[in-house]
C-alpha positions in Angstrom: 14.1 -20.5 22.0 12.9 -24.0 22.7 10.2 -25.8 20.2 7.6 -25.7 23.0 8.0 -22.5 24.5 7.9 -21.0 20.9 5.1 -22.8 20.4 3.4 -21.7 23.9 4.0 -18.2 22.9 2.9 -17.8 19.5 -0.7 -20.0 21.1 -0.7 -16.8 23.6 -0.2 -14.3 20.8 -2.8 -15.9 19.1 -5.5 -16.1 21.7 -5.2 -12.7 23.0 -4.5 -10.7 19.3 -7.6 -8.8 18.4 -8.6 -10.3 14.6 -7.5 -7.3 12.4 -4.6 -7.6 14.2 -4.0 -11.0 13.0 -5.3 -10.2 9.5 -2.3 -7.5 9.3 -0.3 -9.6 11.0 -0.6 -12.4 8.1 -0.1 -9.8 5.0 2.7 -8.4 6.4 4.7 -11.3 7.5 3.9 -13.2 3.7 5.1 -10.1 2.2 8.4 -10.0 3.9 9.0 -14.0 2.9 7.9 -13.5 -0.3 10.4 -10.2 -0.8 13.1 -12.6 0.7 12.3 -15.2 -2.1 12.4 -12.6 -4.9 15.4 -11.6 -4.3 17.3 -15.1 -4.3 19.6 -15.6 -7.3 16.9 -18.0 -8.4 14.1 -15.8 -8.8 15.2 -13.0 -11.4 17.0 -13.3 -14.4 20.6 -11.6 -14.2 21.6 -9.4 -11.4 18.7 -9.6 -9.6 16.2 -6.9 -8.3 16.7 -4.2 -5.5 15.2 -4.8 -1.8 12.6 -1.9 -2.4 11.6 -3.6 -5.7 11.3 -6.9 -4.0 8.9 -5.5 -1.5 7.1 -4.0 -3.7 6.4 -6.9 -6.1 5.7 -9.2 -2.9 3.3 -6.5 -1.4 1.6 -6.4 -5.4 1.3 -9.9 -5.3 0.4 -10.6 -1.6 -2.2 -7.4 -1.7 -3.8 -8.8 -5.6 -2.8 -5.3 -6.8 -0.9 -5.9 -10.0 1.3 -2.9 -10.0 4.9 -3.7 -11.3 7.8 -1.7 -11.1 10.0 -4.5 -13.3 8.3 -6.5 -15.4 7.0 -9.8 -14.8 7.9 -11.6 -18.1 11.6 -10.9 -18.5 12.8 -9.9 -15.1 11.6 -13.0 -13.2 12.8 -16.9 -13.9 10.1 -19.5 -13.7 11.0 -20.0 -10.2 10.2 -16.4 -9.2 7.2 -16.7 -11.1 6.2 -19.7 -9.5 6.6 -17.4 -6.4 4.5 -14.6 -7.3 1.6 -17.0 -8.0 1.8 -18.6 -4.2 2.1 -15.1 -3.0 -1.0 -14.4 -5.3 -2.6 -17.4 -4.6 -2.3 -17.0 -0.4 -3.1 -13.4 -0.8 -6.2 -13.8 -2.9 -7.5 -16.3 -0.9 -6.6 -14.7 2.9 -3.8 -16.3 5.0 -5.9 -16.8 7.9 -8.4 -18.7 6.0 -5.5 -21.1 5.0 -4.4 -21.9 8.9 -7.8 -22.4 9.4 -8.7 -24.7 6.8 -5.0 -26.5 7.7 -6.0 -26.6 11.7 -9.6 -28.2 10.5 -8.0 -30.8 8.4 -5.0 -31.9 10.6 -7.8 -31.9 13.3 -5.8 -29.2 15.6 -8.4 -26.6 17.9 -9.0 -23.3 16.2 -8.4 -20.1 18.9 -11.6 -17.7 18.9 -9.6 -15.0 17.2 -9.3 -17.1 14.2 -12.6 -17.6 14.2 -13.3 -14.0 14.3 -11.2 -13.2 11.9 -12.7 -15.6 9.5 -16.3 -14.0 10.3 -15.2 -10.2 9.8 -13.7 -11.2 6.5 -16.3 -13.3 4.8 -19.6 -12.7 6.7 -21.4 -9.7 7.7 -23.4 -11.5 10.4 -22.7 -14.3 12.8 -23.3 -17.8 11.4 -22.5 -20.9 13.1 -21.4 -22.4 9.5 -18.1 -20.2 9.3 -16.1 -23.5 8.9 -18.4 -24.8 6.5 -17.8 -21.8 4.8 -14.5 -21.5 4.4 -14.6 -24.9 3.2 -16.6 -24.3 0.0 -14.5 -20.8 0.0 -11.6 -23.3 -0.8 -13.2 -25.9 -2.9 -15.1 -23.3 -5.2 -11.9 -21.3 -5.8 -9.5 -24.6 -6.9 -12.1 -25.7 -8.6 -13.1 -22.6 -10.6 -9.3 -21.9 -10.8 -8.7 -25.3 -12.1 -11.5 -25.2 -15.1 -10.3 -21.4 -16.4 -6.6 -23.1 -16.4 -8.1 -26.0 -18.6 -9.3 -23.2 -20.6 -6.7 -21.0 -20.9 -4.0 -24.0 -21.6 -6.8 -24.9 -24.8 -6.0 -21.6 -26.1 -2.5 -20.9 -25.5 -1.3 -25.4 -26.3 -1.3 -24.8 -29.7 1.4 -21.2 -29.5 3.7 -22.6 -26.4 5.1 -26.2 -25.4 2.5 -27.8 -23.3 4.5 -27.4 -20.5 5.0 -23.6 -20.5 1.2 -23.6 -22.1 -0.1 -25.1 -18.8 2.1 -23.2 -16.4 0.6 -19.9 -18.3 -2.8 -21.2 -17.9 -2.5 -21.9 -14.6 -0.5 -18.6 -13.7 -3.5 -16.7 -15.2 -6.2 -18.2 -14.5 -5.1 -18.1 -10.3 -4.1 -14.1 -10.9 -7.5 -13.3 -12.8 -10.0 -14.8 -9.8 -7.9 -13.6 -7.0 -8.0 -10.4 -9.1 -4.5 -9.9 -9.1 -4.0 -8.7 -12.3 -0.1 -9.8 -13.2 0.9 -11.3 -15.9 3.7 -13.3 -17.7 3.6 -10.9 -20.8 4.9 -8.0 -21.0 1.9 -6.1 -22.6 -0.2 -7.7 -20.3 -3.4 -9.6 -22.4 -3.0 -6.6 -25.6 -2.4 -9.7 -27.7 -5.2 -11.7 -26.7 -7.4 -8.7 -27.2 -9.1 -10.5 -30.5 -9.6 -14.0 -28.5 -13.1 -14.3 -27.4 -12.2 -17.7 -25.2 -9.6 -15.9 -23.6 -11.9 -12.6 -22.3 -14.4 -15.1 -21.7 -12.8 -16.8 -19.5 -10.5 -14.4 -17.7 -13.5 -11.9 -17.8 -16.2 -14.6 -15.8 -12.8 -15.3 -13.6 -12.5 -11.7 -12.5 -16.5 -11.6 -11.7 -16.4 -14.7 -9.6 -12.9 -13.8 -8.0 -14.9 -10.1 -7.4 -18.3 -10.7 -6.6 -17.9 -12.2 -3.0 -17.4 -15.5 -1.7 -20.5 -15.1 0.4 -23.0 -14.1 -2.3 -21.6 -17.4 -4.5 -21.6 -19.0 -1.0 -25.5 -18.4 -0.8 -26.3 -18.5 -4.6 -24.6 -22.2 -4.9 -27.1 -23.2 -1.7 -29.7 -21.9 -3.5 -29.1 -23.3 -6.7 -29.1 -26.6 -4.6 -31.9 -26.4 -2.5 -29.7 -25.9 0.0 -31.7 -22.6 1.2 -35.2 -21.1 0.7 -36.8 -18.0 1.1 -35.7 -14.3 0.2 -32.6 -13.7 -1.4 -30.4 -11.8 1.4 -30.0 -7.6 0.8 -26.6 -7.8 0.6 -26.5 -10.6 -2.6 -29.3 -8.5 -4.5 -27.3 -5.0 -3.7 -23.8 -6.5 -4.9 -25.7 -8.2 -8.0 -27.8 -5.4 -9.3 -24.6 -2.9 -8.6 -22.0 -4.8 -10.6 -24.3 -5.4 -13.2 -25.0 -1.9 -13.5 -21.4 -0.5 -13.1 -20.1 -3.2 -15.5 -22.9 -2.0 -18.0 -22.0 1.6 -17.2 -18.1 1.3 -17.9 -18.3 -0.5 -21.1 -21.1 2.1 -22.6 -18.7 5.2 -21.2 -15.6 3.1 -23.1 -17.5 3.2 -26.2 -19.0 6.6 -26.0 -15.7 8.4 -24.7 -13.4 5.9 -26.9 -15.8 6.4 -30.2 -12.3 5.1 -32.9 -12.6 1.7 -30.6 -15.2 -0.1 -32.4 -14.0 1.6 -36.0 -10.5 0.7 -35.5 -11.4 -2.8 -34.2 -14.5 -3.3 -35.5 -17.6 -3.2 -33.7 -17.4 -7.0 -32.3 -13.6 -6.6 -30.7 -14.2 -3.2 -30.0 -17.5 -4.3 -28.0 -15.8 -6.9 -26.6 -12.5 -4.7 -25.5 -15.3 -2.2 -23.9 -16.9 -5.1 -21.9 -13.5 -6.3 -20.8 -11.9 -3.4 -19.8 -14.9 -2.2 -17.4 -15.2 -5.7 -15.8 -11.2 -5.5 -15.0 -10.9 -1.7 -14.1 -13.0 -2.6 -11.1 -10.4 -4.4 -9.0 -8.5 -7.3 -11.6 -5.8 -4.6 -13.3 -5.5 -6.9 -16.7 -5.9 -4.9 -19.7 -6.5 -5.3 -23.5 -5.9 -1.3 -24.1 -3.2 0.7 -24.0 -4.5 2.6 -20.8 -2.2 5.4 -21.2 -3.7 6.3 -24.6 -7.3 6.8 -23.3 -8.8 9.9 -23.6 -9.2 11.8 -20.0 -13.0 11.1 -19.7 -12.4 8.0 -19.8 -9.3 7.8 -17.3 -11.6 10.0 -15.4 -14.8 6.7 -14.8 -12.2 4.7 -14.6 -11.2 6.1 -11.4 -14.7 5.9 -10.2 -14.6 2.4 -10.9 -11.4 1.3 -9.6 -12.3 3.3 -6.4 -15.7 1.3 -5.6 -13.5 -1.7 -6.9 -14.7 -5.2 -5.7 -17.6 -6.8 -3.3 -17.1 -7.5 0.5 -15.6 -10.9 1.2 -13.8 -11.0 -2.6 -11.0 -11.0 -3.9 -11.2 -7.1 -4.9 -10.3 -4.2 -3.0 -12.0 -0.5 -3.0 -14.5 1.0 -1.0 -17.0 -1.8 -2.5 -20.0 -1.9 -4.2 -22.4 -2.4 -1.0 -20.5 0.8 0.3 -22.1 2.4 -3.0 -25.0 0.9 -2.8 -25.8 2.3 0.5 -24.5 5.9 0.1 -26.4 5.9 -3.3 -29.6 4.8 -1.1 -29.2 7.7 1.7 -28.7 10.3 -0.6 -31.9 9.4 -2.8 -34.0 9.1 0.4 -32.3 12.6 1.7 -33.4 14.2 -1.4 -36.6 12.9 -1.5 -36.6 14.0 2.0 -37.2 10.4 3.4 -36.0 9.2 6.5 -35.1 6.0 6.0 -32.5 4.8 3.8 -34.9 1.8 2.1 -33.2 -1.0 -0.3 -35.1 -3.6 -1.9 -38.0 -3.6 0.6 -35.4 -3.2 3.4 -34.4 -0.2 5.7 -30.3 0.2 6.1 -29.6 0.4 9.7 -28.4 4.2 10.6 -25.1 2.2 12.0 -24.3 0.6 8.5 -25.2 4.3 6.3 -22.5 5.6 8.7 -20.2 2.9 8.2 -20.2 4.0 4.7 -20.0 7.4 4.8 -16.8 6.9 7.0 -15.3 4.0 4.3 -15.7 6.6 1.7 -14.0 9.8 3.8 -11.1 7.8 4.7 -10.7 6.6 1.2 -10.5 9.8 -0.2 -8.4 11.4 2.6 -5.6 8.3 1.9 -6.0 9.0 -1.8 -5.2 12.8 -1.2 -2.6 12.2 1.3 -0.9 9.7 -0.9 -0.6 12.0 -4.1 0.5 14.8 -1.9 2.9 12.5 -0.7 4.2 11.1 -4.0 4.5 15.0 -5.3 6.4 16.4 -2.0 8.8 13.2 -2.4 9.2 13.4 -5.8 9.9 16.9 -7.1 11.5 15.6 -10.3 8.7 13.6 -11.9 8.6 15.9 -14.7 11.7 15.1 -16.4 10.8 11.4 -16.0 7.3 11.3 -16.9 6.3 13.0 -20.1 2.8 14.2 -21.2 0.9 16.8 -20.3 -1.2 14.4 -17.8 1.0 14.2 -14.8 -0.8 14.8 -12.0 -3.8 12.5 -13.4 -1.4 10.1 -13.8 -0.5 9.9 -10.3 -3.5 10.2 -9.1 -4.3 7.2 -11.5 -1.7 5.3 -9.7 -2.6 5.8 -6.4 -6.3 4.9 -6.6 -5.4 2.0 -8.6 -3.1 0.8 -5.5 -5.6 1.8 -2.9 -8.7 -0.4 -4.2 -6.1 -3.2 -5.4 -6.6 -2.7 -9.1 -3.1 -2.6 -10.4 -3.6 -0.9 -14.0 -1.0 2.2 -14.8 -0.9 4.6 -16.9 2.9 4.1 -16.7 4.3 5.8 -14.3 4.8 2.7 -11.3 8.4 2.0 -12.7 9.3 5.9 -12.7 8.6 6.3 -9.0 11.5 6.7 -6.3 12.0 4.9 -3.4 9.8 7.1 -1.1 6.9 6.6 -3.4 7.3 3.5 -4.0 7.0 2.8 -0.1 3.7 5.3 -0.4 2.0 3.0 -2.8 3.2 0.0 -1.0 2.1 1.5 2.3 -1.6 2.2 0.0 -1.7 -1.2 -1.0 -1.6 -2.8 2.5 -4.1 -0.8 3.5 -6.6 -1.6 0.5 -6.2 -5.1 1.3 -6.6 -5.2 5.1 -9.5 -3.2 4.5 -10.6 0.3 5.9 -12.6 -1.0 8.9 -9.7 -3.1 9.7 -7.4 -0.5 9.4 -9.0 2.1 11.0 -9.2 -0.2 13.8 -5.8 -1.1 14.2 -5.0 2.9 14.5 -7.8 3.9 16.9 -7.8 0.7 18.9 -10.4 -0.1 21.4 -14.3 -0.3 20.7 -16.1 2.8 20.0 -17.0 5.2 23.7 -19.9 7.5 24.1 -17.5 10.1 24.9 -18.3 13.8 26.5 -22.2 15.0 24.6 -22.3 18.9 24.9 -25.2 20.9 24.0 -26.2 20.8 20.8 -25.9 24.1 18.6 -26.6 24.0 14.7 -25.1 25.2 12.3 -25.5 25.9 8.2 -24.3 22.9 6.2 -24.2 23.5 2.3 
């Protein structure tokens, strides 16, 4: 096909795709180019990696899930490293937000679906600033990116040649704000577990990957004088939320995990506690052996990594507004209220809704994709040992859904058919629920056929 009539179709594609289209779109076609990359003699050490294994790690990487089903370390030369962090990097970030920010600065005309795409992703109203937006979206992530690397390489330029030091610094320091979670040792950050510059910094990373580009967006103008007035509903929900699940994880790590703090001493084991509920929400780096927990603990954990990230982030789950708001309809149906009132504000009916549906289809994937993973892989027992199987699996899949990427072990034991189940999982945590749900149902929401009402006993 000629340069101009491929060019004149893909400008037609573009201006008549619906923007969750093109969102999908974007993941899936990085994730096919990075799982061609991977598996170039290049990219892994000796005979290379199987086709399903290089999806897999390009859809981890691309989707900031973490999950590895070889490991990162020995299996990949520096060149396929270097690829997993652009995959991590463009994934993190959002392709779509790239073109635009490339179309602004080569001065090229932006079609209204990109546009639209770029407002469903890091707004939740209109705003004639999106470009200004995604702007500073760019700017504040190299630049927080760059000062964790210069942080990171202080740490590790005294173990590693400088070269190797900065390379490690910058690999985790990108994978830690776009909440990713991989990383180029093979017991993840276990080692690090006593360095209070390296939880620092990958910690505040993880938060600032995690807490939403629009909330930093309108904290910065604040901060600035930029904007006046009453902080937004959605800044003070996501704020007072991860404080408070942050806070909750680390006291239920310390409670549940009570030979933490005597084996490591009450400082490191504080510290590991604080660290391991700030990453269990979407990042998937750990300082503990997860697969030694006891089953309480598991148990949060799956809470956490299933309300996962903010809107607009980084993260994935079902999100902390989602929380927010279902936490705020169920106290005002209990107190038999009929509003759903947060911070002086009353949640639209539409948006408690909203949530209600993000959290059923969430649940439903979750169940589907165990069931799944069990039908397709009647064997697990003689692979994986221990008596905690099924929570194990169940670990694994709500860990892929909300884009988390810690295991209890069990990723590199799957077969082929569940690997493509958590890959299918992953996709779908990353696009989003709205997004997705979209793409299957289509069209915009009809009245449909209203019958008479009969009740009926609920409860």
């Amino acid at each position: 096909m000629p340069d101009h009539l491929l060019s004149s179709w893909l400008h037609r594609r573009l201006h008549h795709a619906h923007p969750t289209n093109l969102l999908l779109t974007s993941y899936l076609a990085t994730i096919v180019v990075g799982s061609l990359a991977l598996m170039l003699p290049a990219a892994t050490v000796g005979n290379g990696i199987t086709p399903i294994d290089a999806l897999f790690t390009a859809t981890s990487a691309v989707c900031v899930t973490g999950l590895i089903v070889v490991d990162t370390a020995t299996c990949f030369t520096g060149f396929g490293q270097a690829v997993i962090l652009f995959l991590i990097q463009i994934g993190g970030l959002g392709i779509m937000t790239l073109s635009v920010a490339l179309f602004q600065i080569i001065g090229k005309r932006v079609v209204f679906q990109q546009r639209m795409a770029m407002q469903e992703v890091f707004s939740h109203a209109p705003r004639e600033d999106i470009y200004i937006l995604i702007r500073s979206v760019l700017v504040f992530t190299l630049a927080i990116e760059a000062v964790g690397a210069l942080l990171l390489f202080a740490h590790w330029q005294s173990t590693y040649p400088w070269s190797e030091a900065l390379f490690k610094a910058i690999f985790h320091s990108v994978s830690a704000f776009c909440n990713a979670g991989f990383s180029q040792f093979s017991n993840n950050l276990m080692d690090e577990r006593a360095s209070i510059l390296v939880n620092f910094t990958v910690a505040s990373l993880i938060v600032l990957g995690g807490i939403g580009f629009p909330v930093v967006y309108e904290l910065f103008r604040r901060a600035v004088g930029r904007q006046t007035g009453k902080v937004s509903l959605q800044t003070k929900s996501v704020i007072a939320t991860s404080i408070g699940l942050t806070a909750a994880g680390a006291l239920v790590l310390l409670i549940s995990e009570r030979s933490l703090t005597s084996a490591l001493g009450s400082g490191q084991g504080i510290m590991a506690a604080i660290f391991q509920s700030v990453t269990c929400r979407t990042a998937g780096f750990n300082t503990l052996e997860i697969a030694g927990l006891n089953t309480a603990t598991l148990l949060f954990m799956i809470f956490l990594m299933l309300v996962g990230a903010s809107p607009g982030s980084c993260g994935g789950g079902i999100k902390t507004t989602t929380l927010a708001v279902l936490a705020t309809f169920s106290w005002s149906r209990l107190m038999r209220r009929k509003c759903a009132n947060l911070f002086g504000k009353t949640i639209p009916q539409e948006t408690v809704v909203k949530s209600i549906s993000v959290l059923v289809f969430s649940l439903a994937a979750i169940c589907v994709a165990v069931f799944l993973i069990l039908l397709l892989d009647p064997d697990h027992g003689t692979r994986i040992q221990g008596n905690r199987q099924f929570l194990s699996f169940l670990f694994e899949t709500v860990s892929a859904f909300a884009t988390v990427g810690l295991s209890m072990g069990v990723t590199a034991a799957l077969t082929g058919p569940g690997k493509l189940v958590i890959i299918v999982l992953m996709i779908i945590g990353r696009v989003g629920v709205p997004a997705f749900t979209y793409i299957i149902a289509g069209g915009a929401a009809t009245k449909g056929v209203q019958y008479a009402e009969e009740n009926m006993m609920i409860g």
